[in-house]
N, C-alpha and C positions, 0 to 999 in steps of 0.2 A: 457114380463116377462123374456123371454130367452137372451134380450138386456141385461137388468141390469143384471142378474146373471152372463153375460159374462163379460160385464164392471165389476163387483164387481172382479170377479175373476184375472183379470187383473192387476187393480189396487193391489191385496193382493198380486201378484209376484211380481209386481213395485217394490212396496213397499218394500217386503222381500228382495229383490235382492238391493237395495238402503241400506238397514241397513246392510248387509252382506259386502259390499263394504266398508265403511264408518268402519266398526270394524275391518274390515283389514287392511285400511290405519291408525285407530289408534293405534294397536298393531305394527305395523312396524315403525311409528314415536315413542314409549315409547320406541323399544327394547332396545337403547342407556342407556337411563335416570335408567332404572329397572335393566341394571346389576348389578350393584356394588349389587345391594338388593338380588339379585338370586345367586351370589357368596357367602354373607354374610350367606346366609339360610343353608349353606352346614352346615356337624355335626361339623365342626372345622370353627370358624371365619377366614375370609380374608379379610383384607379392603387394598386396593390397589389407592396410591397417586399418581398426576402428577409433576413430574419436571421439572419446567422451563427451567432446562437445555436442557429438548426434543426438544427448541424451540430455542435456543443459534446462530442459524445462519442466520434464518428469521431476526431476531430481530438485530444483528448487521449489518446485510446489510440495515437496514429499511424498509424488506418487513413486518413487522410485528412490531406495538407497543407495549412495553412491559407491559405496564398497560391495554392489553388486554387480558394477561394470563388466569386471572380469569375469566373473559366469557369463552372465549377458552374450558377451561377446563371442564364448565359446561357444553356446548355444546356436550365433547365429554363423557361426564355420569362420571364423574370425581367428587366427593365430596370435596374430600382430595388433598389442594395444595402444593407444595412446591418450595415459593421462593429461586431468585440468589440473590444477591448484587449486583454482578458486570455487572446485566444487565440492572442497573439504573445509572445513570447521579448523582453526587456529589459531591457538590460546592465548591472544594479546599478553595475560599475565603471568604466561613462563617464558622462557629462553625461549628465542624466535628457533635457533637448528635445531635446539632439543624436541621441538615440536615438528618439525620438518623431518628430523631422522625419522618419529615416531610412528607417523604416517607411511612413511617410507616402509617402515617394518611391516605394516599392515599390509601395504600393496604388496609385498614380498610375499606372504606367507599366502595371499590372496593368486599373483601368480603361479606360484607355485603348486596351490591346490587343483587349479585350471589348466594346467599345463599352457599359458600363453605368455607370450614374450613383448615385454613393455618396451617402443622401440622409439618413444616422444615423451617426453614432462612438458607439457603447456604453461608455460610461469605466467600468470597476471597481476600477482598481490604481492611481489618483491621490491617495491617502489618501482620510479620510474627511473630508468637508465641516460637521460637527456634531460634529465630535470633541471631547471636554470639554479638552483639553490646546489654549490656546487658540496654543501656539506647531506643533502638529504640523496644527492646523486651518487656518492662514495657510501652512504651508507645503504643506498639499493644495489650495487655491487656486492657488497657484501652479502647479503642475503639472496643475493641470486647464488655467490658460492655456498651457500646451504643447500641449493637443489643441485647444484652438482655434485656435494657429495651424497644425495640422493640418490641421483641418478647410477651411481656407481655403484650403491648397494644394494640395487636392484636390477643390476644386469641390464641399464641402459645406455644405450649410446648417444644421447644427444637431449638436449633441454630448446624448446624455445622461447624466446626470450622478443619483447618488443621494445620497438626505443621511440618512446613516449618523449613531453617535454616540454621543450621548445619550439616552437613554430614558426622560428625563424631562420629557415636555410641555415646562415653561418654557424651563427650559435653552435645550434642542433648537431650540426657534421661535426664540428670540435667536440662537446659533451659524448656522443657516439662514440665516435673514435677512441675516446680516452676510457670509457667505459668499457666498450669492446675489448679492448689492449691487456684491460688488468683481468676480466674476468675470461679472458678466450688464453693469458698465459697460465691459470691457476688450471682453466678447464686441459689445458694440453698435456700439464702433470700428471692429470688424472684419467687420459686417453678420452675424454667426452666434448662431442660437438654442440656448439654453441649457434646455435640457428634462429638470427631473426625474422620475424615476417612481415611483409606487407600487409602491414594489421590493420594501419587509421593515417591520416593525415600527411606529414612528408615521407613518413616509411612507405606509403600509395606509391613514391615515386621511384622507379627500380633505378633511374640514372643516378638519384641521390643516394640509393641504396648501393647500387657498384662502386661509389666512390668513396662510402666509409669503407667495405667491405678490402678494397683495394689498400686505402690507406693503414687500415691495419695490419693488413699481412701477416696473418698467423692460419695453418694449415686446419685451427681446431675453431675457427668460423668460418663461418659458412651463411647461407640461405635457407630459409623455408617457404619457398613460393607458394602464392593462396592462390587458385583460379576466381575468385569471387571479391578480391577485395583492391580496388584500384582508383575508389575517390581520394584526390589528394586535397581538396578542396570542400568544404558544403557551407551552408547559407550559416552567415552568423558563427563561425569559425568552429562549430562544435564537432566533437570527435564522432561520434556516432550517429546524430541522429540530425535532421534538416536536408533538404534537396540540394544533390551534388551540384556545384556550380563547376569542377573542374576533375576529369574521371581520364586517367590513363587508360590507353590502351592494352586490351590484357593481355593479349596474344604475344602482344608486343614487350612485353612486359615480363612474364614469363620467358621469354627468350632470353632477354636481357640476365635474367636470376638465374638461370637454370645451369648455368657455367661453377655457381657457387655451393647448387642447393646439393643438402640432404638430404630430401625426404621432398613429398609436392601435396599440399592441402587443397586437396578436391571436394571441394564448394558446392553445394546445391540446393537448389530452393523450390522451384516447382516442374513438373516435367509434362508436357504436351500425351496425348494418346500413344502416338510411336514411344513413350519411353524416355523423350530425349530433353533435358533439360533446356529449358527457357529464357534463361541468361546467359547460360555458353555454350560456345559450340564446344562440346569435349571431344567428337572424333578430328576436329582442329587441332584440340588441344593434344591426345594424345598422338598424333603427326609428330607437331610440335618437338612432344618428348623422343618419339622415337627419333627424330632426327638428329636430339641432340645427344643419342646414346644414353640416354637416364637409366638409371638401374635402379633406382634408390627406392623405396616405398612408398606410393601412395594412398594417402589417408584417406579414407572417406568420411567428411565433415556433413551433414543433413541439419538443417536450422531452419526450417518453417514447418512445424507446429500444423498450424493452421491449415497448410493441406493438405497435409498427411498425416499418420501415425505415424513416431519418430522409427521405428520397427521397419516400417513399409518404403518408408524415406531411404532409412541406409540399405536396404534390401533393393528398391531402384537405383541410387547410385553405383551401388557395386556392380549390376549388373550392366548397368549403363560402360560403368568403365571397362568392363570386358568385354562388354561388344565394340567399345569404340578402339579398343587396344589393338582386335582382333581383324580390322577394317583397315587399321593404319596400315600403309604401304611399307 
């Protein structure tokens, strides 16, 4: 009798010590999947998107395909995606939307297998929207209305869009304007936001940027404020690259935008040992947001390579953003 009651009792540790095991390995594989849900539960909503652009350099060297995104993204407990343009392949030699829908269709069938929700089109390669040649400007409008009907066919709400160009204040705010007008009344048809960003050069300047945004006056533009992108100015007039000779204020800057925006592009580049990134203050930043009631989603953008693994990069942003969310007053 004392066999079995020793056998019994053995087996019931086995046993316990097997199920305790097994619920730790399941709660350590969910922790991924459950944040976004454990963020969401705070007393102020946060729903935090991935951008493809986190992955801009795997992908042009070939380490990575880009119609892997959306796995990607699920994997790393990501809901909410946000496509590039210019990280796809676009067949100069057919119809510019026949190729645009077609991609479209791919993303689609690609959400869908993922279960995540595309909530941004990044447009780069649509021409430029201020461009001084006023025939090559009406025909980058148009082709931007190819990714809004994109956007529509894949259950997204919004495109951003940059207004490249001119570099000349006046100019610029006229070609903007006019651009904005025709492709923010076709986008309003089709219930999709039109969101530029402070990408490069006089878009840096959010004053200039409220004042096209204003002059247009249509409900289906809007803004996409970047934390990171606020030279209006650099050496030798180039868009991208050379030492800023004239750098908005970003804080300041974002304030100014955030009345307009859709969605807020969370920048990040390198981050100190606490965690905290090194060109912005984000628990500023998200003050900032909270104060001005933002509801909207933020992206997390990672673009330095070089000190991280792009993996590790958007894994400290997002985290970074939740704790600085969770700090704001």
């Amino acid at each position: 009798m004392k066999k079995y009651a020793t056998l019994l009792l053995v087996c019931t540790l086995l046993f316990s010590c097997k199920n305790t095991s097994s619920e730790t390995e399941q709660i350590a594989e969910s922790d991924a999947q459950t944040e976004n849900d454990e963020v969401k539960m705070n007393n102020e909503p946060l729903t935090i998107s991935l951008a493809q652009w986190s992955y801009h350099l795997p992908i042009q060297k070939g380490e990575m395909d880009a119609m892997d995104f959306a796995e990607k993204a699920k994997e790393l407990g990501f809901d909410n995606i946000e496509y590039v343009d210019q990280l796809y392949a676009i067949d100069p030699n057919k119809p510019y939307k026949e190729e645009v829908m077609r991609l479209a269709a791919a993303w689609k069938e690609k959400n869908e297998e993922f279960e995540v929700n595309p909530n941004l089109i990044m447009i780069d390669t649509a021409g430029e929207l201020a461009d001084p040649s006023e025939e090559k400007r009406k025909a980058a409008v148009e082709m931007h209305k190819a990714w809004v009907d994109a956007a529509v066919e894949i259950g997204c709400p919004a495109i951003r869009v940059n207004l490249f160009g001119y570099t000349e204040i006046e100019p610029w705010h006229k070609a903007s304007v006019a651009s904005l007008k025709e492709l923010g009344a076709y986008a309003l048809e089709k219930n999709i936001k039109v969101l530029p960003e402070n990408h490069a050069q006089l878009s840096n300047n959010p004053e200039l940027m409220v004042s096209v945004i204003d002059e247009v006056n249509l409900s289906s533009v809007g803004t996409l404020p970047d934390f990171g992108n606020w030279c209006v100015l650099r050496e030798g007039g180039d868009r991208w690259n050379g030492p800023c000779l004239d750098e908005y204020d970003r804080y300041k800057g974002i304030k100014l935008l955030l009345p307009f925006a859709g969605g807020v592009s969370a920048k990040s580049n390198d981050f100190d040992e606490n965690g905290d990134e090194t060109t912005t203050d984000y628990y500023k930043m998200m003050q900032i947001l909270k104060d001005a009631n933002f509801s909207g989603i933020i992206g997390v953008e990672y673009e330095n390579e070089e000190y991280m693994d792009p993996t590790e990069g958007i894994l400290a942003t997002k985290a970074l953003i939740i704790k600085a969310h969770q700090q704001a007053n």
